[in-house]
mmCIF file as gemmi writes it, N, C-alpha and C atoms, coordinates in Angstrom:
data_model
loop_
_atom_site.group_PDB
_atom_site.id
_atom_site.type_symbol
_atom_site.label_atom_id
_atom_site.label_alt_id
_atom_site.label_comp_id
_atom_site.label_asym_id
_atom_site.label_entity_id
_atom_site.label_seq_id
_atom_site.pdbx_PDB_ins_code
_atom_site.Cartn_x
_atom_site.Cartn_y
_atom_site.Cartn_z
_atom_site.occupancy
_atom_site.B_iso_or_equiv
_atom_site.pdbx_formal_charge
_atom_site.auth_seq_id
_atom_site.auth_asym_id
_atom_site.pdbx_PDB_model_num
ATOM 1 N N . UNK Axp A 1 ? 0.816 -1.213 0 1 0 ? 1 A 1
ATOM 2 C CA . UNK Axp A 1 ? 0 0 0 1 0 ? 1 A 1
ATOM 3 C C . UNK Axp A 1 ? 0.85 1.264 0 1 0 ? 1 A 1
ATOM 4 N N . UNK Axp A 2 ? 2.274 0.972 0.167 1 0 ? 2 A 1
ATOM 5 C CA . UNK Axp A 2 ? 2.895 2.306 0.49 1 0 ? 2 A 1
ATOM 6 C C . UNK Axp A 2 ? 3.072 2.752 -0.967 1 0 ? 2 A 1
ATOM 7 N N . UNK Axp A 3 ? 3.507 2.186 -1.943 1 0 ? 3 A 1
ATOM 8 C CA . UNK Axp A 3 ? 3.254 2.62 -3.27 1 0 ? 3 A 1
ATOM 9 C C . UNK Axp A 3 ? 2.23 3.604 -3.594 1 0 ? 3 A 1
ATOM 10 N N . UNK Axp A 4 ? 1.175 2.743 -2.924 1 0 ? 4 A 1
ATOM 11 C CA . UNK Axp A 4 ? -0.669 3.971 -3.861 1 0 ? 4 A 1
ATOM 12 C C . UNK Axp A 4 ? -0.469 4.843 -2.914 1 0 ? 4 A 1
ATOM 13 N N . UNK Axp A 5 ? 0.006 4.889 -1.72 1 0 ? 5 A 1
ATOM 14 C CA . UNK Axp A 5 ? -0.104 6.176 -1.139 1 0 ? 5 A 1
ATOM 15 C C . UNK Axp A 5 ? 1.007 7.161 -1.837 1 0 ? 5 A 1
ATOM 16 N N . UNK Axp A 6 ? 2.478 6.439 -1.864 1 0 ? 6 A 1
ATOM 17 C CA . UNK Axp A 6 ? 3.093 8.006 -2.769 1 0 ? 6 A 1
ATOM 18 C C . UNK Axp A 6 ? 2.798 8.176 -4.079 1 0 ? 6 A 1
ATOM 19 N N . UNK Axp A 7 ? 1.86 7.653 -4.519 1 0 ? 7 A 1
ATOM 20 C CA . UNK Axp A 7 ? 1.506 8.222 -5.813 1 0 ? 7 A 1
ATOM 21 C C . UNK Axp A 7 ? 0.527 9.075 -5.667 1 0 ? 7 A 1
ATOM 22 N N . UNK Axp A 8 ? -0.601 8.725 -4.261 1 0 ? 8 A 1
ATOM 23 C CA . UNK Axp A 8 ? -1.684 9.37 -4.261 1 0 ? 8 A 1
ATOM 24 C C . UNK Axp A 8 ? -1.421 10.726 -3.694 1 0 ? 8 A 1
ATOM 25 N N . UNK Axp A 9 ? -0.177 10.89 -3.047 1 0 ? 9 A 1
ATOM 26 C CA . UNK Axp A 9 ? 0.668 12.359 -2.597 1 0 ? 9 A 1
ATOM 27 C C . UNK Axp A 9 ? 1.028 13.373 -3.795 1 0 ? 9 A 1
ATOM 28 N N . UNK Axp A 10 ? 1.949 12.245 -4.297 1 0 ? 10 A 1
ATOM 29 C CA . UNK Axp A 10 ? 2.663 12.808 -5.948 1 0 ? 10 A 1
ATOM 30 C C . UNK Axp A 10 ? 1.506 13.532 -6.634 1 0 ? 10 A 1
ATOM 31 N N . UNK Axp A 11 ? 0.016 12.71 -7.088 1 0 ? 11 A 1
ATOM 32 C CA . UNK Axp A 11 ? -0.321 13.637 -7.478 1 0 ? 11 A 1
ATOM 33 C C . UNK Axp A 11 ? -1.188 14.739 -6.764 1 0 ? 11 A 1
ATOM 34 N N . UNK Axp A 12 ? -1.979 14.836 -5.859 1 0 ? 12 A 1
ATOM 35 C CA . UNK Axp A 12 ? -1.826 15.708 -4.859 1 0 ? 12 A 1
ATOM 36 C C . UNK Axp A 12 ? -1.379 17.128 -4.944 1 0 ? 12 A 1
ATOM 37 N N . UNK Axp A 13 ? 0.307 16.808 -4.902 1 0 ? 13 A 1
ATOM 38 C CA . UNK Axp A 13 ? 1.311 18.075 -4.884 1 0 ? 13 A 1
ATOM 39 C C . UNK Axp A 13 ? 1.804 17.871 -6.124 1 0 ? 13 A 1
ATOM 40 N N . UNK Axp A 14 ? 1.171 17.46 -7.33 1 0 ? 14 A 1
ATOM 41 C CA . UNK Axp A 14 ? 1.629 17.892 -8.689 1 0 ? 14 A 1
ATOM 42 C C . UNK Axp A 14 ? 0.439 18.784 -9.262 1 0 ? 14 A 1
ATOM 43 N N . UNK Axp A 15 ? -1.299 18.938 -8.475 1 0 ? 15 A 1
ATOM 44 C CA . UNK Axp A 15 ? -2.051 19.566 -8.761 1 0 ? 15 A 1
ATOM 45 C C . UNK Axp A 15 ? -1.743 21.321 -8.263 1 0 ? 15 A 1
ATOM 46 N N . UNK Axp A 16 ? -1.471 20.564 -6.859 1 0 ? 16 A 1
ATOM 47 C CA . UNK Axp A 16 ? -1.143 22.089 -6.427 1 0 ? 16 A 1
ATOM 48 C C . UNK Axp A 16 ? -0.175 23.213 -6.783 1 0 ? 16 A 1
ATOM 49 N N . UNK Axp A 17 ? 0.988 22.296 -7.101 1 0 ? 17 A 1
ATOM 50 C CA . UNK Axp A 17 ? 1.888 22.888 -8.301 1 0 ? 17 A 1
ATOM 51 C C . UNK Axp A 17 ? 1.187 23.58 -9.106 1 0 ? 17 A 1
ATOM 52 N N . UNK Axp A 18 ? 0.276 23.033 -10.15 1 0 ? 18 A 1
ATOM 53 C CA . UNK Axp A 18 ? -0.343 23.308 -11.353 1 0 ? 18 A 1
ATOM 54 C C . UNK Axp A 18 ? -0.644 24.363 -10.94 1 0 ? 18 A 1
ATOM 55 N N . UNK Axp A 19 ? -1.375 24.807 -9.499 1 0 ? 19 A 1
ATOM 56 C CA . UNK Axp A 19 ? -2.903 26.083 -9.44 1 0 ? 19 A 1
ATOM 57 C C . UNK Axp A 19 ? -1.765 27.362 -9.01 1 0 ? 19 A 1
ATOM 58 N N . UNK Axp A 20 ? -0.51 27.072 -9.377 1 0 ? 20 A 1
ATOM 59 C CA . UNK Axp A 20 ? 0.536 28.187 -9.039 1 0 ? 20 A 1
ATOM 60 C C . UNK Axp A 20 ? 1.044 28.464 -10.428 1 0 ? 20 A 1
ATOM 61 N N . UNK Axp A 21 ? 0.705 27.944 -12.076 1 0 ? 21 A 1
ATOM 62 C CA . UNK Axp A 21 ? 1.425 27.831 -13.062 1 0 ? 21 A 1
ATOM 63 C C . UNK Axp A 21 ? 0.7 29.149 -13.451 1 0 ? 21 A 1
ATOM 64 N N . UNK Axp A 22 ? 1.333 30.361 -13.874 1 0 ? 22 A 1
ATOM 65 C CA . UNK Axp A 22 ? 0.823 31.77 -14.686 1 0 ? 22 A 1
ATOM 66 C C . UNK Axp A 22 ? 0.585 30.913 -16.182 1 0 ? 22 A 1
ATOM 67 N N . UNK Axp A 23 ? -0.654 30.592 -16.701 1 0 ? 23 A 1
ATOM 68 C CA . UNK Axp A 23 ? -0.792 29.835 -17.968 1 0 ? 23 A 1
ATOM 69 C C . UNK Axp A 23 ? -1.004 31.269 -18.672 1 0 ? 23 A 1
ATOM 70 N N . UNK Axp A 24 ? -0.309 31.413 -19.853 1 0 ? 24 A 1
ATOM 71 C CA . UNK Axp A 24 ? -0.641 31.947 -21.192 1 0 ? 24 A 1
ATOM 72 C C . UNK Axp A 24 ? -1.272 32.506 -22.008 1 0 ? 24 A 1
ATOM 73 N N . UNK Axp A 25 ? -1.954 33.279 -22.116 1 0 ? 25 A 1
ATOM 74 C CA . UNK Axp A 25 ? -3.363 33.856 -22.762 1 0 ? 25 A 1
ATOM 75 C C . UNK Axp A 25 ? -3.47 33.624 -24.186 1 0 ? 25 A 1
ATOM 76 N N . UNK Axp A 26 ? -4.46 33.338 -24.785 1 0 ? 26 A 1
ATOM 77 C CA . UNK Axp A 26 ? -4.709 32.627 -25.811 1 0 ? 26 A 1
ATOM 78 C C . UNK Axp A 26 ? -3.873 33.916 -26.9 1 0 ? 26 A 1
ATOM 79 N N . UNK Axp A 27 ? -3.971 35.03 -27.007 1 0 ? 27 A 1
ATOM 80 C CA . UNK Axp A 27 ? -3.427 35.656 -28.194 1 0 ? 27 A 1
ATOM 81 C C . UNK Axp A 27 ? -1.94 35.775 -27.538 1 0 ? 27 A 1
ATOM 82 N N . UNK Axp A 28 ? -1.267 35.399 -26.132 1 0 ? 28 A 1
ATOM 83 C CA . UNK Axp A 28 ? 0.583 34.58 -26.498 1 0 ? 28 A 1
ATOM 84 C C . UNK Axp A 28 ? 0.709 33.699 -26.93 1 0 ? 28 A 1
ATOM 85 N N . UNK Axp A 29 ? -0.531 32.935 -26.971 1 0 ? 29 A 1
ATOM 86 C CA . UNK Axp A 29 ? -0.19 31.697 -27.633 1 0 ? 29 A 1
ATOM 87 C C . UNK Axp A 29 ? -0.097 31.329 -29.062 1 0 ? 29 A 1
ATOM 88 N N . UNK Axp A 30 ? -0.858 32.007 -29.303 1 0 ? 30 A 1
ATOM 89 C CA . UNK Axp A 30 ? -1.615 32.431 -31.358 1 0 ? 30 A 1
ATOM 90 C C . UNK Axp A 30 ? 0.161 33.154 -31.449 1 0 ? 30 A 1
ATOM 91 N N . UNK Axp A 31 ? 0.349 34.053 -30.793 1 0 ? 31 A 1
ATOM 92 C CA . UNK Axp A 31 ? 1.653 34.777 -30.768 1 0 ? 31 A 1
ATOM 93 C C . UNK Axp A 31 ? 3.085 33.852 -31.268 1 0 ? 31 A 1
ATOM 94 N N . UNK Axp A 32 ? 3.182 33.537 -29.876 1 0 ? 32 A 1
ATOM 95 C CA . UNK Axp A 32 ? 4.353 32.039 -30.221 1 0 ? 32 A 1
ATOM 96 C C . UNK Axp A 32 ? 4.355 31.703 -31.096 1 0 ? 32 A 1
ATOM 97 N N . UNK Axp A 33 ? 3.052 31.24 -31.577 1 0 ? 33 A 1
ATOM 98 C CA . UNK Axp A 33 ? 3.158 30.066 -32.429 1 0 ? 33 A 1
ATOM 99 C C . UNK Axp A 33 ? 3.883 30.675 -33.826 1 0 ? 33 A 1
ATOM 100 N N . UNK Axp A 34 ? 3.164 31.512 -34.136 1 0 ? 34 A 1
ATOM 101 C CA . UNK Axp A 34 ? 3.412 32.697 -35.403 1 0 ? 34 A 1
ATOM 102 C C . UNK Axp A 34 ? 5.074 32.745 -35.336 1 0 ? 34 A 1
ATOM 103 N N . UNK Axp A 35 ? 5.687 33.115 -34.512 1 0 ? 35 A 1
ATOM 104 C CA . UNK Axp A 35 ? 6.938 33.332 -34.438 1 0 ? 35 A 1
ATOM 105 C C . UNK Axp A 35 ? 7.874 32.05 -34.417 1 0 ? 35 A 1
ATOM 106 N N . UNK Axp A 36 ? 7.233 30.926 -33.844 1 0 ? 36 A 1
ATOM 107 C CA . UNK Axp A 36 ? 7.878 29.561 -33.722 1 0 ? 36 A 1
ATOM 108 C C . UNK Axp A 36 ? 7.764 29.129 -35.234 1 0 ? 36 A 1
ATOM 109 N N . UNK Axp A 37 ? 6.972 29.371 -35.806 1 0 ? 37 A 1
ATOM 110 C CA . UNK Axp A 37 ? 6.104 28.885 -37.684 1 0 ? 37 A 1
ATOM 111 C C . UNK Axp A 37 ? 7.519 29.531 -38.429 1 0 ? 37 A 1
ATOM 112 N N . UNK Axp A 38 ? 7.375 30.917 -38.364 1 0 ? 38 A 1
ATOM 113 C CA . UNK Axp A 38 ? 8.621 31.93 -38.804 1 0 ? 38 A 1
ATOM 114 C C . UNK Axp A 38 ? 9.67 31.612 -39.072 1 0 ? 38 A 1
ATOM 115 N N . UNK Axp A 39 ? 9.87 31.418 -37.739 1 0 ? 39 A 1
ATOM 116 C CA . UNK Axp A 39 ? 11.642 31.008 -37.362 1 0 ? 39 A 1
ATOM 117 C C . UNK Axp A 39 ? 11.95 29.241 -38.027 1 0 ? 39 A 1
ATOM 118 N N . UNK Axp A 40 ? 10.962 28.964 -37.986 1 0 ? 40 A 1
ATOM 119 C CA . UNK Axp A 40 ? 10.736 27.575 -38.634 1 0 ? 40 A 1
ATOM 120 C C . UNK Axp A 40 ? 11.342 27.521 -40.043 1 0 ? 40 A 1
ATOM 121 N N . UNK Axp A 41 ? 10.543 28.07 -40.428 1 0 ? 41 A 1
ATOM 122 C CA . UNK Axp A 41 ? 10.727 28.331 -42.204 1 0 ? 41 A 1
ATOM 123 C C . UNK Axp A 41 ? 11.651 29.43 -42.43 1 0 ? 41 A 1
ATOM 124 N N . UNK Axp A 42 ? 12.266 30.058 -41.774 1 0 ? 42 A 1
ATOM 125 C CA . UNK Axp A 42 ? 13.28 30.855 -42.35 1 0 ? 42 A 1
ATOM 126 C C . UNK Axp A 42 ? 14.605 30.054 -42.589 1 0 ? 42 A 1
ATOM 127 N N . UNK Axp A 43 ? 14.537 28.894 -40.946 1 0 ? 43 A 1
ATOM 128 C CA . UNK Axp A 43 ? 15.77 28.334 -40.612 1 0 ? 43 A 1
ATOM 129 C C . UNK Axp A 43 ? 15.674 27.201 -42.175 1 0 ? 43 A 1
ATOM 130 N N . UNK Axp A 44 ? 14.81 26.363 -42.215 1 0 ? 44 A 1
ATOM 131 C CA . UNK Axp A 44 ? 14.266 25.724 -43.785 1 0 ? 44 A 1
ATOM 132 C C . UNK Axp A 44 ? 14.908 26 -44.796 1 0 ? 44 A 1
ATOM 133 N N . UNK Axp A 45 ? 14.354 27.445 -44.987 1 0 ? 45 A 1
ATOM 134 C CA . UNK Axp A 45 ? 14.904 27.969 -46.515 1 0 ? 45 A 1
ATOM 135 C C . UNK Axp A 45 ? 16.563 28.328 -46.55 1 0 ? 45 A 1
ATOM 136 N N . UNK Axp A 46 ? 17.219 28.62 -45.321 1 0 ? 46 A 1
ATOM 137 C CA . UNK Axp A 46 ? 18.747 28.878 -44.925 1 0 ? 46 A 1
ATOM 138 C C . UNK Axp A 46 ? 19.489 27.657 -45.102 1 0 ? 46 A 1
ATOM 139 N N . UNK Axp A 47 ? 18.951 26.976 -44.291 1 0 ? 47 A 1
ATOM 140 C CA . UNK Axp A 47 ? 19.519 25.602 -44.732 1 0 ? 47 A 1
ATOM 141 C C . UNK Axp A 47 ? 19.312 24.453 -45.864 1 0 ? 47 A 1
ATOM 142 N N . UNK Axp A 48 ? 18.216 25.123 -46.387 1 0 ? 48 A 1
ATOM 143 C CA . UNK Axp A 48 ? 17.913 24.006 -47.785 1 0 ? 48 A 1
ATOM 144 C C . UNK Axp A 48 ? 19.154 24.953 -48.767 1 0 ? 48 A 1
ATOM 145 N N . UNK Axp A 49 ? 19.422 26.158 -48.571 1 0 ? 49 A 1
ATOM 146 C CA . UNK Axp A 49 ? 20.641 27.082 -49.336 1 0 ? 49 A 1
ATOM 147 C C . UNK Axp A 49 ? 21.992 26.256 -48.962 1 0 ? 49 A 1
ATOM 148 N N . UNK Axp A 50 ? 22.37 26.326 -47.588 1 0 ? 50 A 1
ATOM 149 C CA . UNK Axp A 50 ? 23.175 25.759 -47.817 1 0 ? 50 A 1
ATOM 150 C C . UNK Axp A 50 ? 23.522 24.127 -48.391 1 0 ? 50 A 1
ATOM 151 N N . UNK Axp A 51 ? 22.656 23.426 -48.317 1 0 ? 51 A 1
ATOM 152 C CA . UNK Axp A 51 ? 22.592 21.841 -48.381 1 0 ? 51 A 1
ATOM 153 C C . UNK Axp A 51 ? 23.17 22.391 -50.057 1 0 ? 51 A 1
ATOM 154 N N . UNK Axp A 52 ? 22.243 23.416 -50.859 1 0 ? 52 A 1
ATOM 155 C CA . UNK Axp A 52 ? 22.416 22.86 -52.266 1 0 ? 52 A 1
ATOM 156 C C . UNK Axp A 52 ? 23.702 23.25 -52.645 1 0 ? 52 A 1
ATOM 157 N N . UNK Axp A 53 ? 24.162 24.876 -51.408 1 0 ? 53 A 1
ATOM 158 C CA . UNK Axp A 53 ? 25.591 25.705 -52.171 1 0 ? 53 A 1
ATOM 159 C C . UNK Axp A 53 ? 26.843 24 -51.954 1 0 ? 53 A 1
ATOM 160 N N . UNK Axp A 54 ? 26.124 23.774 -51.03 1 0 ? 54 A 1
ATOM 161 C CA . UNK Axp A 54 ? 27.563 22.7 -50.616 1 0 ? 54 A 1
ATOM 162 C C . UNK Axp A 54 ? 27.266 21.363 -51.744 1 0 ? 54 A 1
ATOM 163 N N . UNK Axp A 55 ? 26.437 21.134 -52.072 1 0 ? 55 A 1
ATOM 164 C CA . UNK Axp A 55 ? 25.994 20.272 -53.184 1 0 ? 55 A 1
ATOM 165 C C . UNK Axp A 55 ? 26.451 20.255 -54.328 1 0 ? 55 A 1
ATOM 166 N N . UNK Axp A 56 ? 26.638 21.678 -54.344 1 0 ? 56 A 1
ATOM 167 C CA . UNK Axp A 56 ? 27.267 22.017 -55.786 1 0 ? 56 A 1
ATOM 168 C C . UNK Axp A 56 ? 28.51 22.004 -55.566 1 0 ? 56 A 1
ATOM 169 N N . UNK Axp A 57 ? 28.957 22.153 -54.721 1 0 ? 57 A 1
ATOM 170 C CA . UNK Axp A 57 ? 30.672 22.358 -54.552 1 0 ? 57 A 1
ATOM 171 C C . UNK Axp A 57 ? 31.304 21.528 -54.387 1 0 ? 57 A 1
ATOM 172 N N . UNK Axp A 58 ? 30.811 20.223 -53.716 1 0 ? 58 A 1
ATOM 173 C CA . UNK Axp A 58 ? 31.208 19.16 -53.876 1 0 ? 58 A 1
ATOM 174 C C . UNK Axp A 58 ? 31.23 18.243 -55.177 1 0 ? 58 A 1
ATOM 175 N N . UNK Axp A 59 ? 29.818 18.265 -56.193 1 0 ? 59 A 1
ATOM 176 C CA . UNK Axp A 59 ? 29.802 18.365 -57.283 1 0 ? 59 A 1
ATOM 177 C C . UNK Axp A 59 ? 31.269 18.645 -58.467 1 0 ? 59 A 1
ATOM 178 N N . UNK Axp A 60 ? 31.441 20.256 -57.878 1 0 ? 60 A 1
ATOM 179 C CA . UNK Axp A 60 ? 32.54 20.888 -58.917 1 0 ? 60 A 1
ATOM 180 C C . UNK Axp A 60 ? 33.291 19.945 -58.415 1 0 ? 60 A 1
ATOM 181 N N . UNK Axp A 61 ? 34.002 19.537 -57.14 1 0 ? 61 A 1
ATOM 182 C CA . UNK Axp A 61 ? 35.315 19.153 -56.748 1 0 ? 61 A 1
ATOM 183 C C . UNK Axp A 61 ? 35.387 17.643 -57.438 1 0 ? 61 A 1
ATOM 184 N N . UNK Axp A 62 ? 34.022 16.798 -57.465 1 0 ? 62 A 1
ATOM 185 C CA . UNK Axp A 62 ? 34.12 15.528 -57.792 1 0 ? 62 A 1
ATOM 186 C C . UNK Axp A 62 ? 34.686 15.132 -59.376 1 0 ? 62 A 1
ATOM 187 N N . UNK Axp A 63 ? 34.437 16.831 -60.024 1 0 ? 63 A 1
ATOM 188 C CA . UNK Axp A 63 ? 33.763 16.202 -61.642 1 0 ? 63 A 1
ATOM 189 C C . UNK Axp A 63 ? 35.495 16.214 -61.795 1 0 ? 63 A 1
């Protein structure tokens, strides 16, 4: 029984934790996301550049 009891503690004091968490307001979140999407696809298109500059250069060196 000592098991179900520290679990039944654990969660307990993992709720009460929770009712202390400052959660997010829906337009930081719409926010983030926009900027996480962004940074997403910028890093994408930077690195699909380099994959091809080095593609090619290895290319020249092979032929």
């Amino acid at each position: 029984m000592e098991k179900i009891d520290r679990a039944k503690e654990f969660f307990a004091e993992s709720k009460q934790e929770l009712k202390k968490v400052t959660w997010p307001t829906k337009q930081q979140t719409i926010t983030s996301t926009w900027v996480v999407m962004a940074v997403t696809f910028v890093l994408a298109i930077f690195l699909g550049l380099v994959d091809l500059g080095f593609s090619k250069i290895i290319g020249y060196i092979l032929k």
